[in-house]
N, C-alpha and C positions, 0 to 999 in steps of 0.2 A: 433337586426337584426341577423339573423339563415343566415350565409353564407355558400356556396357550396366552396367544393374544387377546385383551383383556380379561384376562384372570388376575385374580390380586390372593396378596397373605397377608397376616399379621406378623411383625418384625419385634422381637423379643431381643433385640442388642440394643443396646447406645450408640453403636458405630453401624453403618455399613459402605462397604467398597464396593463400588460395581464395574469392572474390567470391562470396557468396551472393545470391540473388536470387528474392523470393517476392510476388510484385506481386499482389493484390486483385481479384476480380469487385467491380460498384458493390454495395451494400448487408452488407459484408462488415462486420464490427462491433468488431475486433480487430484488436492489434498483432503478431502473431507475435514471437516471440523466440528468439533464437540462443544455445544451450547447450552448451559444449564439454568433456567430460570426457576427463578425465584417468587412464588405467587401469594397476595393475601386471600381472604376468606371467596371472593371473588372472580378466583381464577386473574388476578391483573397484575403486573408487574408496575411497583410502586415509587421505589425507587432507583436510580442510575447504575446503583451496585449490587442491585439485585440481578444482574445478567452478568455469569461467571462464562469470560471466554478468555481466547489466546490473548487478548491484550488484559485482562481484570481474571488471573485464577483462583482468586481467594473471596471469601463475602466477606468485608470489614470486622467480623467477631470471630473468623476463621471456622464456622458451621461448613463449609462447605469449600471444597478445594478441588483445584482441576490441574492435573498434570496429562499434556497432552504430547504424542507422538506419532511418529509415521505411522496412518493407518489403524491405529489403536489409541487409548485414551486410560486415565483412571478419575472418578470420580468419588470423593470420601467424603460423608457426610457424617457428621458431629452431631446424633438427632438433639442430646438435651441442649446444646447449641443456639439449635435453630429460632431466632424472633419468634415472639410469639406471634407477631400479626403475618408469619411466613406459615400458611395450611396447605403447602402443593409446594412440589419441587418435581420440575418437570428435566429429562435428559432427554437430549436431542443432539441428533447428527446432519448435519447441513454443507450442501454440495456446492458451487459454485460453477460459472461456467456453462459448459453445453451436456456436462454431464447428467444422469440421472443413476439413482440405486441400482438399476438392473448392470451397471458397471462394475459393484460389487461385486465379490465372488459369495459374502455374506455378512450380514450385518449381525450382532450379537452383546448381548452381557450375560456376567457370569460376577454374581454376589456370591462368594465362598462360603458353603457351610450351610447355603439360605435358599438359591433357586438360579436359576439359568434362562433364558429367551432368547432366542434366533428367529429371524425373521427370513423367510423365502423371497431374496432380492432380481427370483426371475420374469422377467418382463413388467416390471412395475416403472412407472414413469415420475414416481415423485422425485424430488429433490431436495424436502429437507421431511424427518423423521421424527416423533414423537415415541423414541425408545422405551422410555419406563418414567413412572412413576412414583415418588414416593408423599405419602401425604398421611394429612392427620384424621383418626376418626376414633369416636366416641373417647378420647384422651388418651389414645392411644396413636402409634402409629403403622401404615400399611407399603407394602409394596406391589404394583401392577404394575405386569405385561402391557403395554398397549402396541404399537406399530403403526401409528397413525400417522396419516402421509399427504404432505401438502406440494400440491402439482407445483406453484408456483417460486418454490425455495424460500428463502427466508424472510421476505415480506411479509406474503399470508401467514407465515410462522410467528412472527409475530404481533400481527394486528390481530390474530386471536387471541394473542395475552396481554390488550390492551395498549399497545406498542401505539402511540397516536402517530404516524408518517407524515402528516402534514406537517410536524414541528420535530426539532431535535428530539429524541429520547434516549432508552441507555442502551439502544440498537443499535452499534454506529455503521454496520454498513445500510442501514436504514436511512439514519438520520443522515449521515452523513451526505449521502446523497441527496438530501433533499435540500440542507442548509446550504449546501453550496449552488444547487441548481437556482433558491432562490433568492442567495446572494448577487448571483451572474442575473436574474432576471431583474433585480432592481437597476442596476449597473451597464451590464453588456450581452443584452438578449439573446445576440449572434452567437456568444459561446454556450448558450444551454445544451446544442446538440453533443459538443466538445465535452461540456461536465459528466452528460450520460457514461461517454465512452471511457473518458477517464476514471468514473467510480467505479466501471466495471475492471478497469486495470489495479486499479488501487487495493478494490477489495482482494482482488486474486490476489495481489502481492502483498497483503497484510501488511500495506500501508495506509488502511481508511481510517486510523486515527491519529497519527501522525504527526505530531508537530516540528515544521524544520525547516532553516531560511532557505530562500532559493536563489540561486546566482546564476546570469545569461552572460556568457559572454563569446563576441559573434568575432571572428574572421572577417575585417574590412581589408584585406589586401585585396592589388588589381583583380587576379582572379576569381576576385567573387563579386565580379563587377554583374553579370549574368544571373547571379544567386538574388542578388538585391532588387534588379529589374526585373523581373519576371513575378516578384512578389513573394516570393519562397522566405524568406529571410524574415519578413513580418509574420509569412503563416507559422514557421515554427516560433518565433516569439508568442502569438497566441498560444498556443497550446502547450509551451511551458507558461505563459501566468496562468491557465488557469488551475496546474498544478499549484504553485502558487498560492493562487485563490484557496485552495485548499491546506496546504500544508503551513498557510502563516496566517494568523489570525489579523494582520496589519496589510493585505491584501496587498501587499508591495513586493518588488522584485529589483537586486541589485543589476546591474548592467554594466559593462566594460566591453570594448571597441578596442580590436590591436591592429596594427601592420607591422612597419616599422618601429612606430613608435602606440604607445596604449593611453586609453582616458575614461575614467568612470564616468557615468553619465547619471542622469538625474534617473529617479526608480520609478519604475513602471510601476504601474498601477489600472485599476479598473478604468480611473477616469479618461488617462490618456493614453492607452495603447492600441486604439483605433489607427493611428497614426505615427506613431509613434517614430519608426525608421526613415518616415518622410520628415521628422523635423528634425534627428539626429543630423542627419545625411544635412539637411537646407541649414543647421545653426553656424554658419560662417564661409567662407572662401575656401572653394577647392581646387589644386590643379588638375591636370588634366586625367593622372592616373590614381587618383586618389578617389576612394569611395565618402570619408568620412573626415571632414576639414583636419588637417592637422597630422595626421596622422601616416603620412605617407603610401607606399604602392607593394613594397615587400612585409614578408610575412616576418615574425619576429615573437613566438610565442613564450620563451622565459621570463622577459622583467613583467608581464602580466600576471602570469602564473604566481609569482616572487610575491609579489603585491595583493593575491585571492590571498594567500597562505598568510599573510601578516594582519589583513581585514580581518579575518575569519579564525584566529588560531585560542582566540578565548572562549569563544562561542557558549554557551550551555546548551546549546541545539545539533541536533543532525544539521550541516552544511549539505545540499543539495548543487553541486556546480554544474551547466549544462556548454558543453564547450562546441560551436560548431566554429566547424572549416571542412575547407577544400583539399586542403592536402602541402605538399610542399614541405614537407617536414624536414628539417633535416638539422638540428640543433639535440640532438639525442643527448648528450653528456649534460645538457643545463638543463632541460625537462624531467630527467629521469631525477636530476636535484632537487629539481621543484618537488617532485610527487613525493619522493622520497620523506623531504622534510614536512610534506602535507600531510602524510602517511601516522606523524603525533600527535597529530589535533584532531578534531572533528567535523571534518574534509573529504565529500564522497566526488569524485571527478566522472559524468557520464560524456565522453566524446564521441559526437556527432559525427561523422563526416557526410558532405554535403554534396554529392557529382562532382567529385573530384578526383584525386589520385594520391600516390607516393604517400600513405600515412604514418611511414617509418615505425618510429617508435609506439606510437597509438595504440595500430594494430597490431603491437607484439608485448601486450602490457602483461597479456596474461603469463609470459614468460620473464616479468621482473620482478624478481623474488627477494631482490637486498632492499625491506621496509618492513614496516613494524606491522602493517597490515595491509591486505590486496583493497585499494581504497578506490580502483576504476577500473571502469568498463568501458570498450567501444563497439560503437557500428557504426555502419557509412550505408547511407541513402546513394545509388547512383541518379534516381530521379526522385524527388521527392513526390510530384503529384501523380504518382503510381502507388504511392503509399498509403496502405489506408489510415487512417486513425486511429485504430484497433492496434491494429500491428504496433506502429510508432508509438504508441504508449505502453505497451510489452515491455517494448525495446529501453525506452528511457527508462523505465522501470526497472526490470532486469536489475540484478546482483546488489540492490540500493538497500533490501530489508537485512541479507545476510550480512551486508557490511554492517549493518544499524545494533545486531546483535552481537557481531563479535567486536565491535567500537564498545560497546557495554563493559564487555568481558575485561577489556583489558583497561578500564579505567577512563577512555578517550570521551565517555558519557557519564 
């Protein structure tokens, strides 16, 4: 049975599957994703686990389950299952990005045996969808068509199922944006604009719920004598804490400083990262080609590396490590050890490069294949303040969630 938009039936199973199906024009730049809430008598979502997405596929009594896939989706609902105080179970497809439905080539489900609904995704500007329904009436239950379509994506999506934005809820690229915007506004005002851009990164890479330490550790040889005077060297410290900020609930970030020689430094935090590389830099006597006391003028990236991997090899968390430099590489045989032996724990490496050169082995990570798992990524900035925000948090991001589930897979989480 081919239903119109809002038309409804009565559902004589205990079970139903609804196959979602949302296939792509070429040039389309997004994953769609399938959001299923969970409503009481009130149309409102009541509690945290009442929002079944890619990070929560199951409602805690197994009522409802979401197995989701490129472009398509299944949703199975358990009706005698369902809480009593659950009367509406709402399915919805939600866009991210700069995309909108008319991207789709078409949007659809198809309950086997029961009815069918397609939507005409031509010229429509919404971005997130109100697919189908299923709810209860007169004790019994029904299933409608609906296609209802919120311009704004998933916000207005869900401040109309009570979703409060001002405060955490079980929305988390909602809430999440919000908690940390007004965690950084109690804290460090200066990075609210940063949080924006970052949650827009985060949500894309289905990292906005994420919890995972974060580690900086900066290139003080001579050559990045430039890097640190110009200021560059603090701006990217900024904008890894306020990943950070985000991905550790103790608002802190480790730090390590190499050249020649390497030294952990006291962890950033919200209160003192204003300043932060001005005091590293001023806590003792430097010579002349030294950026960071103590630590000499050449570069010397393994016994650092050696020492992330021994800090961090117990962890119960995703490791998050952000490595910048300049270049100068040239200790291949001890780094590819390092990563190697990084490659059994849970140890993600994103390398930086910062207007530099020569990044040897770095840039050829994607071609070292003897480890237990591909655990980094690099890119290199030739000027950083050409780079927007947007981008650079792509970019940090980039290959961090797929490592995060095959770390799963093989036991390393």
């Amino acid at each position: 049975m081919q239903l119109q938009a809002g038309q409804n039936i009565p559902l004589q199973v205990s079970r139903i599957t609804l196959n979602l199906n949302y296939p792509a024009h070429s040039g389309f730049n997004t994953d769609p994703d399938t959001c299923v809430f969970m409503l009481n008598a009130q149309d409102r979502v009541t509690e945290d686990d009442d929002l079944i997405f890619y990070n929560n596929l199951s409602s805690p009594e197994g009522a409802v389950k979401l197995i989701s896939g490129h472009q398509q989706s299944v949703v199975s609902i358990e009706l005698e299952r369902v809480p009593p105080r659950i009367h509406k179970i709402a399915v919805t497809v939600v866009i991210d990005g700069n995309e909108t439905i008319t991207g789709l080539e078409m949007l659809s489900f198809r309950a086997q045996g029961i009815a069918e609904f397609t939507i005409d995704t031509h010229e429509r500007s919404e971005k997130a969808i109100i697919l189908a329904e299923v709810y209860r009436h007169n004790g019994a239950w029904k299933l409608r068509a609906l296609g209802q379509g919120f311009d704004g994506g998933l916000e207005p999506l869900a401040v109309s199922f009570g979703v409060d934005v001002a405060q955490p809820g079980p929305q988390p690229a909602v809430s999440t944006r919000v908690s940390l915007e007004k965690k950084l506004e109690r804290k460090s005002p200066r990075l609210i604009s940063l949080a924006k851009k970052a949650t827009v990164s985060l949500t894309k890479h289905k990292l906005d719920t994420l919890e995972a330490s974060v580690g900086f550790v900066l290139d003080a040889s001579g050559s990045m004598k430039g890097q640190f005077k110009k200021g560059h060297v603090q701006s990217v410290l900024d904008r890894i804490a306020v990943l950070a900020a985000q991905f550790d609930d103790d608002d802190e970030m480790d730090v390590w400083g190499f050249a020649e020689r390497h030294k952990k430094y006291g962890n950033v935090t919200l209160d003192n990262l204003d300043d932060y590389i001005a005091t590293i830099q001023g806590a003792g006597k430097r010579s002349a080609w030294e950026i960071l006391p103590g630590l000499g003028g050449t570069n010397n990236e393994p016994p650092v590396m050696e020492e992330i991997v021994e800090y961090y090899r117990n962890s119960r968390i995703p490791v998050f490590i952000v490595f910048i430099t300049d270049g100068g590489i040239s200790k291949t045989r001890a780094i590819k050890d390092a990563i190697r032996r990084s490659a059994d724990y849970p140890i993600f490496w994103k390398f930086v490069g910062l207007g530099g050169s020569n990044y040897g082995i770095l840039k050829n990570l994607d071609d070292f294949v003897d480890r237990r798992v591909d655990n980094t990524h690099f890119f290199a900035m030739d000027d950083f303040s050409t780079v927007s925000d947007e981008k650079l948090y792509d970019n940090l991001l980039k290959e961090f969630r797929p490592w995060v589930d095959e770390a799963k897979k093989l036991n390393l989480l």
